[in-house]
Structures are given as C-alpha cells and as structure tokens.
C-alpha positions in Angstrom: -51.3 41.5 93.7 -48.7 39.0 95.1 -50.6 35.4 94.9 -50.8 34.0 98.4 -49.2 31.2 97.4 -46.1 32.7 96.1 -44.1 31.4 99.2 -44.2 28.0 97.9 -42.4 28.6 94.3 -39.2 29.8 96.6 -37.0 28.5 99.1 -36.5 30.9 102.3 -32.9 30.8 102.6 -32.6 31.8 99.0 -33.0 35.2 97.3 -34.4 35.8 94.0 -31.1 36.3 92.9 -30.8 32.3 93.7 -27.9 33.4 96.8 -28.0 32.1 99.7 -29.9 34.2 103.0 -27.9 33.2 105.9 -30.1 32.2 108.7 -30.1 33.7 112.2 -32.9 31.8 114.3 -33.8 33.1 117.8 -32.5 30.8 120.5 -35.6 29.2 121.4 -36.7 28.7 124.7 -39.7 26.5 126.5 -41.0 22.8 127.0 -40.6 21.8 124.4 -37.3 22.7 123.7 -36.2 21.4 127.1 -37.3 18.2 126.3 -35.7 18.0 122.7 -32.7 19.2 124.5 -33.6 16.2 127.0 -33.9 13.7 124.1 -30.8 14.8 122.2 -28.8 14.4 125.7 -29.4 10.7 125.4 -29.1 9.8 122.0 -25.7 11.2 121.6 -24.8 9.8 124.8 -26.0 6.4 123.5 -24.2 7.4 120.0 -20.6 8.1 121.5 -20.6 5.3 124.1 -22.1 2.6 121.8 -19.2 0.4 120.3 -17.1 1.4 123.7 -19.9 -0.6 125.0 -19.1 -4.4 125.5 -22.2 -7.1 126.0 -20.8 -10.5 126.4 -17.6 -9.2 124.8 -18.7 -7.5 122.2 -19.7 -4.1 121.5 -23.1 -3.1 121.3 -23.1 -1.8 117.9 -20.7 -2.6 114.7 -21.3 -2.4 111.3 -18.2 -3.8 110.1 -19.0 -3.9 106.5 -15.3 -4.4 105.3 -14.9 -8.2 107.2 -19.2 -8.4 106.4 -19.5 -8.6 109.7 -22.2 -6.9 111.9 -23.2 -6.8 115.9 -26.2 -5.4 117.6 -26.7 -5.7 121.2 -24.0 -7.9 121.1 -25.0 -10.3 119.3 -23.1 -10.9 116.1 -24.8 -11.0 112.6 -22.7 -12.6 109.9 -23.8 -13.0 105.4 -25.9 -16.1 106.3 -28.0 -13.8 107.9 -29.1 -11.9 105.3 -32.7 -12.7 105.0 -32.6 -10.9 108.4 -31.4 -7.5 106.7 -33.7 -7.9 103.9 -36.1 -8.5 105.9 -35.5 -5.4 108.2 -35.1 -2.9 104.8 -38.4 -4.3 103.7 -39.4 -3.8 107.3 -38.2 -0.6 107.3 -39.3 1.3 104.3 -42.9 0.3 105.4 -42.4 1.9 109.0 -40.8 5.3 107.4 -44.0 5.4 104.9 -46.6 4.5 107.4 -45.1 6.4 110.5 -45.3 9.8 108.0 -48.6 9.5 106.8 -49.2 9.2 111.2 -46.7 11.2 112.8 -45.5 13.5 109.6 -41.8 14.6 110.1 -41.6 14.1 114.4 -38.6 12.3 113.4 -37.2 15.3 112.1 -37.8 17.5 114.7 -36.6 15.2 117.7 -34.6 12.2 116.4 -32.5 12.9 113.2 -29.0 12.9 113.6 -28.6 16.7 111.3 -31.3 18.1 113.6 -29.7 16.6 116.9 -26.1 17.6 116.1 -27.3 20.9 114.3 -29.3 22.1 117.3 -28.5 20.4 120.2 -24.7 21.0 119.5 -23.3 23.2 117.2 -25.7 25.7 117.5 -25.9 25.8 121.1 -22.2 26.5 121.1 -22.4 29.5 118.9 -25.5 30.6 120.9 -22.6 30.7 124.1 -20.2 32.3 122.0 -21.3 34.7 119.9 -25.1 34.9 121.5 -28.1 35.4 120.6 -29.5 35.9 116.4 -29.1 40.0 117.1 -25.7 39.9 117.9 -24.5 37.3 115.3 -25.7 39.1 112.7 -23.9 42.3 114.7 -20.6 40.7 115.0 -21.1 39.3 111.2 -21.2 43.4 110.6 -18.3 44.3 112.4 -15.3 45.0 111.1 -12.2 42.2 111.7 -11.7 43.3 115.2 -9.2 41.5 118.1 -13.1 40.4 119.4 -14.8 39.3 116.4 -11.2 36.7 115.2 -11.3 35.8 118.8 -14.7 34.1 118.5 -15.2 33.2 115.0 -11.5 32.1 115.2 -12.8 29.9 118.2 -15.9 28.6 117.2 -14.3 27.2 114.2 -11.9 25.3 116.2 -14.4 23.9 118.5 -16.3 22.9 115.5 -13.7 20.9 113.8 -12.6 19.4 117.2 -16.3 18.3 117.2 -16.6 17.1 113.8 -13.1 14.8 114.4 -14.5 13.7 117.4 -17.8 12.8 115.4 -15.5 11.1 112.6 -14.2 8.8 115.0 -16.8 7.9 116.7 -18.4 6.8 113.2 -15.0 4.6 112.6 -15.2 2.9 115.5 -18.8 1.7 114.0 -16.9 0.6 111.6 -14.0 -1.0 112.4 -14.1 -1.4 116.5 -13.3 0.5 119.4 -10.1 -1.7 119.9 -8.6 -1.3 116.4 -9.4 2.8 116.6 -7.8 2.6 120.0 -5.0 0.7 118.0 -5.0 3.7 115.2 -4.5 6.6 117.8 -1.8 5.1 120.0 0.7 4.3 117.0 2.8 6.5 114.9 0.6 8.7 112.6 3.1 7.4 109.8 1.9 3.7 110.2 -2.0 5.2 109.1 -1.6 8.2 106.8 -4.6 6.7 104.6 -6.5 6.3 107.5 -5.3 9.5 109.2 -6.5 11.4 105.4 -9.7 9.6 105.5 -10.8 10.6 109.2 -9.6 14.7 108.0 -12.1 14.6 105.1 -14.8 13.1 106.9 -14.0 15.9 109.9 -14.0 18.2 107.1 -17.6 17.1 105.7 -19.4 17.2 109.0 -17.6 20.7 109.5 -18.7 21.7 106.5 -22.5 20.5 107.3 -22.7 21.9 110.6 -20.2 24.8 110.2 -21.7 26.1 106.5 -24.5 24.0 105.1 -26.6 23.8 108.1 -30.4 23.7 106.9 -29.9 23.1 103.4 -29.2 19.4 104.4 -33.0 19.4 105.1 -34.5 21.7 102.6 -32.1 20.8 99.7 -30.6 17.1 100.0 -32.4 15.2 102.7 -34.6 12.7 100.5 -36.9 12.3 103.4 -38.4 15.7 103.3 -38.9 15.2 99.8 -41.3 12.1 100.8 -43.3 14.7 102.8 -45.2 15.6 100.0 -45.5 12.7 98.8 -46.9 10.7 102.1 -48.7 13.6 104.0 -52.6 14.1 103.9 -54.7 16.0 105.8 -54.7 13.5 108.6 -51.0 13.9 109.4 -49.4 15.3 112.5 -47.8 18.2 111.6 -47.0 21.6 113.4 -49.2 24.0 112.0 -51.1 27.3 112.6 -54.6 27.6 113.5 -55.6 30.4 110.8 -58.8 30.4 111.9 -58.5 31.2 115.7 -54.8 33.6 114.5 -56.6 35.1 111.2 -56.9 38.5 111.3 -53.9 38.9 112.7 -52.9 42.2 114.2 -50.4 44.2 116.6 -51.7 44.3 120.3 -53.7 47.3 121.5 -54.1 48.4 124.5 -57.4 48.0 126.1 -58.9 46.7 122.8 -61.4 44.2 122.2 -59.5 42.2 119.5 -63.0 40.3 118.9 -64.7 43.5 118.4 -62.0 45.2 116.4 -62.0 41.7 113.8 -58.7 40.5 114.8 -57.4 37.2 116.0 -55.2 35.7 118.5 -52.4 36.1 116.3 -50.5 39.5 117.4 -48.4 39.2 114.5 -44.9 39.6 116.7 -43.1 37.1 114.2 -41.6 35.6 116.9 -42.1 32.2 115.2 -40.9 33.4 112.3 -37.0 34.9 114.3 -37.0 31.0 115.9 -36.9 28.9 113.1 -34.0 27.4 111.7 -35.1 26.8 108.1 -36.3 30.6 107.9 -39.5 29.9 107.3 -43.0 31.9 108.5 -45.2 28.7 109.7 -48.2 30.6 109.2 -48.2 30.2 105.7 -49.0 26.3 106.4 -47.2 23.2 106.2 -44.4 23.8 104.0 -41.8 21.2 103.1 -39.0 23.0 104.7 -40.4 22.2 108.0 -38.6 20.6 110.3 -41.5 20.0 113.1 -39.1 21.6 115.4 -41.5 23.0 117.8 -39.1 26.1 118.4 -42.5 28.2 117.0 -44.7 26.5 119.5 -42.3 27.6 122.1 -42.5 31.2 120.8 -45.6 31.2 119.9 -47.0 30.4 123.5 -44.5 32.5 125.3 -46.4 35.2 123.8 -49.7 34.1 124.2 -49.0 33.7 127.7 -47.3 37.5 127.9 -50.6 38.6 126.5 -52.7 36.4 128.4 -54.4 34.3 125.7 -54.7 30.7 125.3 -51.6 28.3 124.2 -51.6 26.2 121.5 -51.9 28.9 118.4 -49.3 27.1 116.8 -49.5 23.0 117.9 -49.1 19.7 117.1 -52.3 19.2 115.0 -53.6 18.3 112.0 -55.0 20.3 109.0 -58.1 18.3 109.1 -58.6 19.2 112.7 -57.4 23.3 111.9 -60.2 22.8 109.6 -62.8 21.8 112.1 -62.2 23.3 114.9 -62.1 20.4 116.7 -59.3 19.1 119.5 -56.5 17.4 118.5 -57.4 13.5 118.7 -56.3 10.3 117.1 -58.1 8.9 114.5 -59.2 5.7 114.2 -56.6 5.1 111.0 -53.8 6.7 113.2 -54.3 3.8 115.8 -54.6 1.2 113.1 -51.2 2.4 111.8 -49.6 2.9 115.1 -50.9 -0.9 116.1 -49.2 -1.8 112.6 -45.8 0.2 113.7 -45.9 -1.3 116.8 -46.7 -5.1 115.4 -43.5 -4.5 112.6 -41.1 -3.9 115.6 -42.6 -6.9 117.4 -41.7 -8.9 114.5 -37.9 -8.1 114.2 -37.2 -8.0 117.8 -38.4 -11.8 118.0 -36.5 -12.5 114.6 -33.6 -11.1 116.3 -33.4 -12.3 119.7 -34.6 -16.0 118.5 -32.2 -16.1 115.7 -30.6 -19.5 116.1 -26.8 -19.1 117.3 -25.7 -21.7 114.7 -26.4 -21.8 111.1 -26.1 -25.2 109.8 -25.7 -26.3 106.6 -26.0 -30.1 105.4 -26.2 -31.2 101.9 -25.4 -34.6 100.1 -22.6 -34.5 98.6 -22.4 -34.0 95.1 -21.3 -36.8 92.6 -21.7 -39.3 95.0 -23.9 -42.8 94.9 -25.4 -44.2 97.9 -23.5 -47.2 99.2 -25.1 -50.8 101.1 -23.0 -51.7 104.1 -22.7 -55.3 105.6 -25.9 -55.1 107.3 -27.6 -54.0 104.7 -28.2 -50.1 105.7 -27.9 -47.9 103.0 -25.3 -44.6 103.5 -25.0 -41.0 102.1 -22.3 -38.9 102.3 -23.0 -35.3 103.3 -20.7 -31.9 103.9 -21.3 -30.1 106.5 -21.1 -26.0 107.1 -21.5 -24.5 110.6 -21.6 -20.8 112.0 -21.1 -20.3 115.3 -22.8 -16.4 115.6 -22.4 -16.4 118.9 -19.6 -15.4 121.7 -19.4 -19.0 123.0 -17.6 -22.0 122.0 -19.9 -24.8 121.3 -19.0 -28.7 121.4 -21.4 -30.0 118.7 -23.1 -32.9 118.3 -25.1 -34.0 115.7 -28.0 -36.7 116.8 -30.4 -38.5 114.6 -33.9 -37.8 115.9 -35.1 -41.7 115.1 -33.0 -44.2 117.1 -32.4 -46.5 113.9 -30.8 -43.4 112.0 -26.9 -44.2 112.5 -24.5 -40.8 112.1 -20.4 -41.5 111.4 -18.3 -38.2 111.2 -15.5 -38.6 109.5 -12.8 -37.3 111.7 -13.2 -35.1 115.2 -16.5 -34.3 116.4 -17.4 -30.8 115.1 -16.3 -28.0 117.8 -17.0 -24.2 117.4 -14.7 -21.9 118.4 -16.8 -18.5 118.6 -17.8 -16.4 115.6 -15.9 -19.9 113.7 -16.5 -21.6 110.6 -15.8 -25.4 109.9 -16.3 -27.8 107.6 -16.3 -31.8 107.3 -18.3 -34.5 106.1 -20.4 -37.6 108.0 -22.4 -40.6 107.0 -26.0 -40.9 107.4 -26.9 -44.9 107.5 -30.6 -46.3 107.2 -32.5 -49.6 106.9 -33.8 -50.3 103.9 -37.3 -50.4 105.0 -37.1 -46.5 105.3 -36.8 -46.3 101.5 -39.8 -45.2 99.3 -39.1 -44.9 95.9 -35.4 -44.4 96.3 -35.3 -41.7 98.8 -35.7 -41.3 102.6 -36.3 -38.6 104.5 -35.0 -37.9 108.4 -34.1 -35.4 111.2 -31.0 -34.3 112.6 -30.8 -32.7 116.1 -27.5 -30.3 116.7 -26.9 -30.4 120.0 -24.8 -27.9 122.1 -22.1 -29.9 125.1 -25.0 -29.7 127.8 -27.5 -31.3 125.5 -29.6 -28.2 124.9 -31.2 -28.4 121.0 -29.5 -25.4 119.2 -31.2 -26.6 115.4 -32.9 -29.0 113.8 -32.2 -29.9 109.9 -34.2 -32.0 107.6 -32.4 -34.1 105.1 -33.2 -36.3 102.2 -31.3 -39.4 101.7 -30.8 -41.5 98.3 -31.8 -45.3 98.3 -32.4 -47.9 96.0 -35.5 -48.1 93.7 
C-alpha cells in the first residue's frame, strides 16, 4: 500500500520520469482573489511609476549601484551611509525569519514580485486569450490550426512586449528615468550594449513568466526553502481542516453525510484544478505552497453551492486544525508582530533623521601643534563634507565655547547639492584648556539660516 506520505518525496509538476507536468490551474474566482487582484493593482502601479516619480527633484526610488549612489523617497543615500544598509540587511533578515515563523509565506501569496507578475499579469492575459484551464489544455491538443498560431502567436508577443516593458522599468532603477528617456530617444547604434543587455533581460523575464512559471517557487526561490526551516505548528498557513473534511466523499442526494461517516469535504478537487503549483492542499502544508488562497476561494464556492459552512480550507494554523479551536493569535504571534512593528519603527527614524551632511574632521597627519603670539595653541585639521541632500548649503563651522577661535584657510565651505569638498582650518585654544597635552572641544555646522545641521567632537594636541 502507497505510504500516505509518498506526496512529499515528489514534486507535482514533475513525473516519475523526472519531466516536467505542465500546469493548467482553474481561473480562480472569489474575495480573496479580488483583493490579491486589488493588491497587485497597486504595487505594480507603484513599481512602474516609481523612479518617473520626482520628490524634491529626485525620484522616489534609485538604486544606482554603478555611481554607488542610492535614493529612497527622495532622499539620497551615498557610501558614507553604509552603516544605514548594514543596518537595514541585519534589520532585514530578522524581519524575514520572525515574520515566517508568524505569518508563514503571506508574502508569497500577496506581495512577491513572481506571484504578482505571474498571476496578476501573465496569467490573466492567457486566461483572456486562450481561456479557461479546459480549453488551454484543448487548444495545446489541437493541431497547428489558423486559430491555435493566432493565439499562441499573440500571447507570445504580448508577453515579450511585457517582459521589455518590465526590463526597462528595472533600468530606470538603475540608471534614472532621464538617462533611459536619453537611451530610447537616440540612435539604437549609439547603445547596442545597452540595447543587447535590455533583450536578454526581456528574454529572462519571458522565459520566467512565459515557460518557468512555478518552478521559480518550488525549484529556485530560496525563500520557500526557509519554510521548512522557520515554520512550526504555530504558523499561519493555508491549510485543510482534516478533521471537519476527513472522510471525504461525493455528495448524495438527500443523505445525512454525518450519518453515512463522511465529512464536509465532497471531494470535487476543485482546490486541487485552482492551484498554480499543482498541488492537492489536503495533503497538508507542503513546501510548494504558495498561500495563494485560490483553494479557499474554491473551496468555499462549493461549500456555499452545497450549503455548508466556509472556511474548510482557511488561513489557520496546524495547532489550531489540531484543536478544533478558532483561528486566534497567540500570545508569541503578538510578541513577534510588536517586534516586526518595533524593527520598522527603528529604520524609518534612522532614515528620516539621517543628518543631511556628513562631516568629517580629523587632525591632520604629520603635523605639530603651533603657539601663536597670544599664546593659544593651533591644530591643523582637513575637512570632508557630504551634502546628501537636494539643497545647497552655505556652511559654517562654529566653535560651541566662545574662547574656541576657527580660521579656514580659504572660502567658507559651500555645498552645492549631492557635493563633496575638501579644505583645511585652524582650531586655536588657550592654554589653560590643556590637560596633559590634549584638549577636547565642540564644533557646531551650521546651515546659512543658522539652523544646527551636526555637531563634531574633536581632540586637539597641546603641550605637556
């Protein structure tokens, strides 16, 4: 007898022969699909207007990593600000692991990119062409016929022309809506390395979407690998109550299904014709899912058409399956969400109260302090300033004790935006500031209106 577990040592969109089983889900239809649908509406608008967007002149994303040179919201992010990025990995990486022990793979289902573009495009557009799962795999039957080169002729065109539009939308990330802008308008002659590089990127998200399709998610995605990894028991996941479906069984009429053993389950594999990885959910939470939710769609469809309860096939966890209970959030789910929530917190304030210059001060090397007629002693120091911002700054640099006296050697510092300068000034101070040959005081920068943009603390080299 076939183990029950034997589903697991196989991957259903491969045969035992190890080819591949071309998957025809059901359009799915429902709530939950509306709202995916919903979601996916918005994050591709937000993908394919993004760096046509301009906040204080600057587009609202760039990830310019050619010139090392990032923007977010508008603001820019430059190699000095690479604790920031560190930070957000390390930030990062804790949110993935913590948000799928919580929420399992809800980012599958209704955020990732493969499952947006793969569903809420692509798919959608052979669902209008060739229509529903029974009649593509009827026209993949057919013979070469004027209908069948007509539509799979045309679907393949519309997929490209989506995949280059795709490819370029990912440049400008890159490079800048003005300089892609640039690209198009001129001679195809003046870019032909660029022009090569945008048709095999067009030709890899073709290929995805066009040909590899699920096996992004069941094969290569390393994420779905972590499922099995960070899951438990208390995990959201989208899974099958077995033990209000189990025994399943074909509907009867006018039969008591408690009487005759059965459960709600009324075995239509509807579930089973809607999912896009090819996988029968009532097995349990397999690694191929997706969380979806095109099987809770289904699966209440039916439950309503035969005038049961919803929720068969939910957002639950196998803990809760287990004991019957409702679906509710335990008290380490809140801990963690509070934690999630906490992590954002955190880089939102690093990011919005990053300082707009970066200032860097440091003696310079080599040299000896000097006395000066009035007997303050001087150090030499070189300057380095960043302006991140959008805005030129007139900068000023102002001792925070009054008996502190600041020389720049040469013009007063000004910032173009997004500049870097460099220079060097004198920091003079009595000799009663001295304590075993050093000194230490504060140096206020100063934008034109007198607003404090940093502060920097310096050490300054005296006599014994």
């Amino acid at each position: 007898m076939e183990s029950e577990e034997s589903f697991r040592d196989a991957i259903a969109t491969v045969d035992a022969d190890g080819k591949r089983k071309w998957v025809y889900p059901k359009k799915p239809k429902g709530r939950y699909t509306t709202a995916r649908t919903w979601v996916s509406v918005f994050l591709l608008v937000i993908l394919f207007t993004a760096p046509f967007i301009r906040i204080g002149g600057e587009p609202l994303a760039l990830f310019n990593i050619i010139e090392r040179k990032f923007i977010i919201f508008g603001r820019v992010f430059w190699p000095q600000d690479f604790h920031l990025f560190g930070l957000a990995m390390v930030t990062l990486v804790i949110f993935i692991a913590l948000f799928t022990v919580v929420y399992g793979r809800l980012f599958c289902g209704w955020v990732c990119p493969q499952t947006i573009f793969m569903e809420g495009v692509f798919r959608k557009i052979e669902y209008w062409i060739e229509g529903d799962w029974k009649q593509q795999m009827k026209l993949n039957k057919a013979p070469w016929n004027r209908e069948k080169v007509v539509k799979k002729v045309g679907k393949n065109i519309i997929f490209f022309l989506i995949s280059f539009i795709i490819a370029n939308t990912f440049l400008a990330y890159i490079i800048g809506s003005e300089e892609l802008f640039s690209i198009i308008t001129d001679p195809p002659s003046e870019h032909l390395g660029g022009l090569a590089a945008i048709l095999i990127f067009s030709g890899v998200f073709y290929g995805v979407f066009a040909r590899f399709r699920e096996q992004v998610c069941t094969t290569v995605c390393p994420y779905g690998r972590l499922q099995g990894v960070l899951l438990d028991r208390q995990s959201v996941v989208v899974a099958y109550d077995h033990g209000r479906g189990e025994s399943r069984g074909k509907i009867r009429k006018n039969e008591d299904r408690a009487e005759a053993g059965k459960g709600d389950c009324i075995d239509c594999g509807h579930c089973v014709h809607v999912c896009p990885t090819g996988i029968d959910i009532r097995n349990g939470t397999q690694l191929e899912c997706i969380n979806c939710t095109a099987c809770m769609d289904a699966c209440d469809a039916m439950m309503d058409a035969v005038d049961l309860k919803r929720g068969l096939i939910r957002y639950t966890s196998e803990e809760q399956i287990q004991t019957g209970g409702p679906f509710v959030f335990s008290t380490r789910a809140k801990a963690f969400t509070v934690v999630l929530v906490l992590l954002i917190g955190i880089m939102v304030t690093l990011l919005v109260n990053r300082s707009q210059v970066e200032a860097t001060i440091l003696r310079t090397p080599g040299m000896l302090y000097q006395t000066e007629e009035n007997g303050d002693i001087s150090n030499l120091y070189n300057y380095k300033f960043v302006n991140k911002s959008n805005d030129d700054i007139d900068l000023h640099i102002v001792p925070v004790d009054s008996a502190v006296d600041i020389r720049i050697i040469g013009k007063v510092p000004k910032l173009d935006k997004q500049e870097v300068i460099e220079g060097a000034f004198f920091i003079s101070l009595p000799p009663s500031y001295f304590e075993v040959g050093k000194a230490k005081t504060e140096l206020l920068l100063l934008d034109g209106e007198g607003n404090e943009i940093d502060k920097v603390k310096v050490s300054v080299m005296g006599p014994l």
